[in-house]
C-alpha positions as CSV (number, residue, x, y, z in Angstrom):
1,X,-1.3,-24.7,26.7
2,X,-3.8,-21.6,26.4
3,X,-6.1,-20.6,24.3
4,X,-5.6,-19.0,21.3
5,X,-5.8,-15.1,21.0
6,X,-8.1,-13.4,18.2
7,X,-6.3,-12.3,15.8
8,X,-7.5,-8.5,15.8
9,X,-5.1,-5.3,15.6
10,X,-4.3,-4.4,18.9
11,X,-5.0,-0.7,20.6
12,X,-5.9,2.5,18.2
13,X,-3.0,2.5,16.1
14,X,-3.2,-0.8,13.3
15,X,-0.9,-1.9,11.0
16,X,-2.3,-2.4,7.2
17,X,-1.1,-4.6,4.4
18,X,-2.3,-4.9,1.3
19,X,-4.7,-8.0,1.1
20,X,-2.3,-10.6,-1.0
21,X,-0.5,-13.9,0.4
22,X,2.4,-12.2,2.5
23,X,5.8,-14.6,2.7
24,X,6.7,-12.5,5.8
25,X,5.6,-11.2,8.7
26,X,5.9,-7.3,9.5
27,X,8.4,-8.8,12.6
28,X,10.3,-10.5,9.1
29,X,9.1,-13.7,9.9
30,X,8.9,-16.6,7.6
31,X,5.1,-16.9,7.7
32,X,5.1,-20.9,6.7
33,X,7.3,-21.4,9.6
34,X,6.2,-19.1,12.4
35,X,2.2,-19.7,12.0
36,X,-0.1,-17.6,10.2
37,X,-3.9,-17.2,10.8
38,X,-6.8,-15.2,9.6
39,X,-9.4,-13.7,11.1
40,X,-12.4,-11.1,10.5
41,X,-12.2,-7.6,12.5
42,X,-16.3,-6.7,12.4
43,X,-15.6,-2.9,13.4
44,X,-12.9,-2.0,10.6
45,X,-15.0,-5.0,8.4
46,X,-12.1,-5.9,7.0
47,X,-10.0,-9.4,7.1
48,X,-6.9,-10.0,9.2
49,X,-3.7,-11.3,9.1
50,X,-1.8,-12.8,11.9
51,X,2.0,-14.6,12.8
52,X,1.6,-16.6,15.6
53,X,4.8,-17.0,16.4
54,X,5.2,-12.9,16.9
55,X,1.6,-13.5,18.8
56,X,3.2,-16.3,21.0
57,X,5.8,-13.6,21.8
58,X,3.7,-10.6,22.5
59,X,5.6,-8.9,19.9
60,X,4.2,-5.6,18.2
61,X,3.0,-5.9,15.2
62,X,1.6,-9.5,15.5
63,X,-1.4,-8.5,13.4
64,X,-2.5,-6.5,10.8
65,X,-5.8,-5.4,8.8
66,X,-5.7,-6.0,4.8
67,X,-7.1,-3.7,2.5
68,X,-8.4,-4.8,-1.0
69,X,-6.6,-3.7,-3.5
70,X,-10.0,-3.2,-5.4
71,X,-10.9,0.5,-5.4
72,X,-14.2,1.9,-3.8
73,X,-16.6,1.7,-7.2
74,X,-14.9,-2.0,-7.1
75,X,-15.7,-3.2,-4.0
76,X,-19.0,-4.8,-2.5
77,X,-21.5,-3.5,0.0
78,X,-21.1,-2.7,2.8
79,X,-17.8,-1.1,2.0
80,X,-14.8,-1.3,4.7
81,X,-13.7,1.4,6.8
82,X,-10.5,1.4,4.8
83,X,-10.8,1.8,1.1
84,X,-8.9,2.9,-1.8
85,X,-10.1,5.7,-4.1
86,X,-8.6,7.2,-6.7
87,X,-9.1,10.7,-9.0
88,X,-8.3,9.8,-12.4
89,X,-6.1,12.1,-14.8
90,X,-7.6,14.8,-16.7
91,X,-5.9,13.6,-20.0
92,X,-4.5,10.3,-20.7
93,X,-0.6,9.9,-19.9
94,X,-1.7,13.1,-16.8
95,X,-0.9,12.4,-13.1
96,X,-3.5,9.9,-11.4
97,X,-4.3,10.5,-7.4
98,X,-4.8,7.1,-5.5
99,X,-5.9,7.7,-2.1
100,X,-6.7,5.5,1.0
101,X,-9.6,6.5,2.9
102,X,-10.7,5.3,6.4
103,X,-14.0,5.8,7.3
104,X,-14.5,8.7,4.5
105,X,-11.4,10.7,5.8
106,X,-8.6,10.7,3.1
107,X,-5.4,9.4,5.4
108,X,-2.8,9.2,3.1
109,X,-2.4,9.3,-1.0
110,X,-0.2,8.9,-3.8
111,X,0.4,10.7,-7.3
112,X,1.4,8.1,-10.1
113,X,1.8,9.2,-14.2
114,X,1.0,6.2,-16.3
115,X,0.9,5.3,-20.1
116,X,-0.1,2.6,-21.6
117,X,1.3,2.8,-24.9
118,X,4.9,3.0,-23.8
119,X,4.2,0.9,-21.0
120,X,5.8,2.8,-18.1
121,X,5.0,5.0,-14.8
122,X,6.3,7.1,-12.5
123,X,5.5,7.1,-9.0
124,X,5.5,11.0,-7.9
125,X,4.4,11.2,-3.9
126,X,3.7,9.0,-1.2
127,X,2.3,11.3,1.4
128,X,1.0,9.9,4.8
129,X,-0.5,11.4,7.8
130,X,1.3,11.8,10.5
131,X,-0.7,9.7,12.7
132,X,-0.4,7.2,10.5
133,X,3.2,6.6,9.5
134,X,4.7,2.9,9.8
135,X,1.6,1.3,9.9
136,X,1.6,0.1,5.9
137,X,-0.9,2.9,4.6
138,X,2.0,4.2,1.8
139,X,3.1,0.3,1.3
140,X,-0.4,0.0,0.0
141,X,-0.5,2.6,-1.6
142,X,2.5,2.1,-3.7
143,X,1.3,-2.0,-4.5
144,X,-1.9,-0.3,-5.4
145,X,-0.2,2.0,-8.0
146,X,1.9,-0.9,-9.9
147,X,-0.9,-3.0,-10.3
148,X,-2.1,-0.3,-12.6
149,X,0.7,-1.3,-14.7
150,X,1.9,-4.7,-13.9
151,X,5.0,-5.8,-16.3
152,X,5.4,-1.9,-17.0
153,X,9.3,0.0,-16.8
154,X,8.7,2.0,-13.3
155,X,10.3,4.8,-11.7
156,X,9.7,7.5,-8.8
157,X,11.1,11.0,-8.9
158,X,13.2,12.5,-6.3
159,X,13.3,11.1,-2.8
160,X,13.8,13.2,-0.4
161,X,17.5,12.4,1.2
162,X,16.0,11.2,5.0
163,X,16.3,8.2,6.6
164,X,12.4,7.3,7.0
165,X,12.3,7.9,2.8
166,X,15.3,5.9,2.4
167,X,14.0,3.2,5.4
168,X,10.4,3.0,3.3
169,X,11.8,2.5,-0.1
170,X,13.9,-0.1,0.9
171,X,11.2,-1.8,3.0
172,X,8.7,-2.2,-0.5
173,X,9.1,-5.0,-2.6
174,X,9.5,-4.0,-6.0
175,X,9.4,-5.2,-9.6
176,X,12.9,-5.6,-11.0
177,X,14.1,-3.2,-13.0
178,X,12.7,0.3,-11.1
179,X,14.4,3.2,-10.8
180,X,14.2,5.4,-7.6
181,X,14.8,8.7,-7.7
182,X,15.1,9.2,-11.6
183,X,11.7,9.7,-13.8
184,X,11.5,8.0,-17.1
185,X,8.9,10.0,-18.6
186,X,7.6,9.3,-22.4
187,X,6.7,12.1,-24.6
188,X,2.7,11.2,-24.0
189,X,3.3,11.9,-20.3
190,X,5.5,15.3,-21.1
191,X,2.5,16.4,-23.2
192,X,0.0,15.5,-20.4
193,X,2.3,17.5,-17.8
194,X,1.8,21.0,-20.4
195,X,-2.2,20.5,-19.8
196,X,-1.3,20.0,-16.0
């Protein structure tokens, strides 16, 4: 039998998840029957995840980095290469900027509208660099936003009408309930937008 591989990303491009206990694989495999592992990469200083059955068949996508969901001012020293930042709103109920940053450079970001009092958000944009699209970055993005307001009526605005919008959407696991495409907006987050 031979040894075990490291579980490390493999080449330049890396997937990303966001750091929580995955069912699946990013193959779609049942992680508590195809193997999972964890393991450390020291350049990206950030944990791992692995299927070893995807690893056994030298599939792409075997492995993946996670990325706390804690944001940079969260997070302990040293900080990882891929952190989450975010630009708060200018008045309560405004439009919040979550970004993921890899080594300083903002790589992709996200606009969400939250209110507390009603309880609800809107997720606006999900943009991604190029050089980064399919790898997780707007997956973590979006999990990042609805922990701002877990148990909280979500919904996006428009999508655009493509198949990698429509292929993404589908691919997040959302809270039941959400509507895509259609903004539910309160009248604290319709006031916030006239200060905008």
């Amino acid at each position: 039998m031979p040894a075990p591989r490291r579980c490390l990303p493999e080449g330049d491009g890396f997937a990303v998840r966001p750091a929580l206990r995955h069912a699946r694989c990013l193959n779609g495999h049942d992680l508590d029957l195809a193997g999972r592992s964890r393991g450390w990469d020291t350049i990206r200083r950030l944990a791992t995840g692995c299927c070893a059955l995807c690893r056994q068949l030298g599939w792409p996508r075997a492995t993946w980095v996670e990325v706390d969901l804690r944001f940079a001012d969260e997070t302990p020293m040293p900080a990882p290469s891929v952190i989450l930042a975010a630009e708060p709103p200018t008045v309560p109920g405004g439009v919040e900027q979550i970004m993921l940053r890899m080594e300083g450079t903002t790589v992709a970001d996200l606009d969400v509208q939250v209110c507390q009092t009603d309880r609800i958000g809107v997720i606006e944009q999900v943009r991604v660099d190029d050089r980064y699209l399919r790898q997780g970055f707007g997956t973590v993005l979006v999990t990042a936003a609805l922990a701002r307001g877990r148990d909280y009526r979500w919904s996006t605005t428009a999508i655009t009408d493509t198949a990698a919008a429509e292929a993404f959407w589908a691919a997040q696991q959302l809270p039941d309930g959400m509507t895509l495409g259609d903004p539910e907006r309160c009248t604290h987050m319709l006031e916030a937008s006239e200060f905008a």
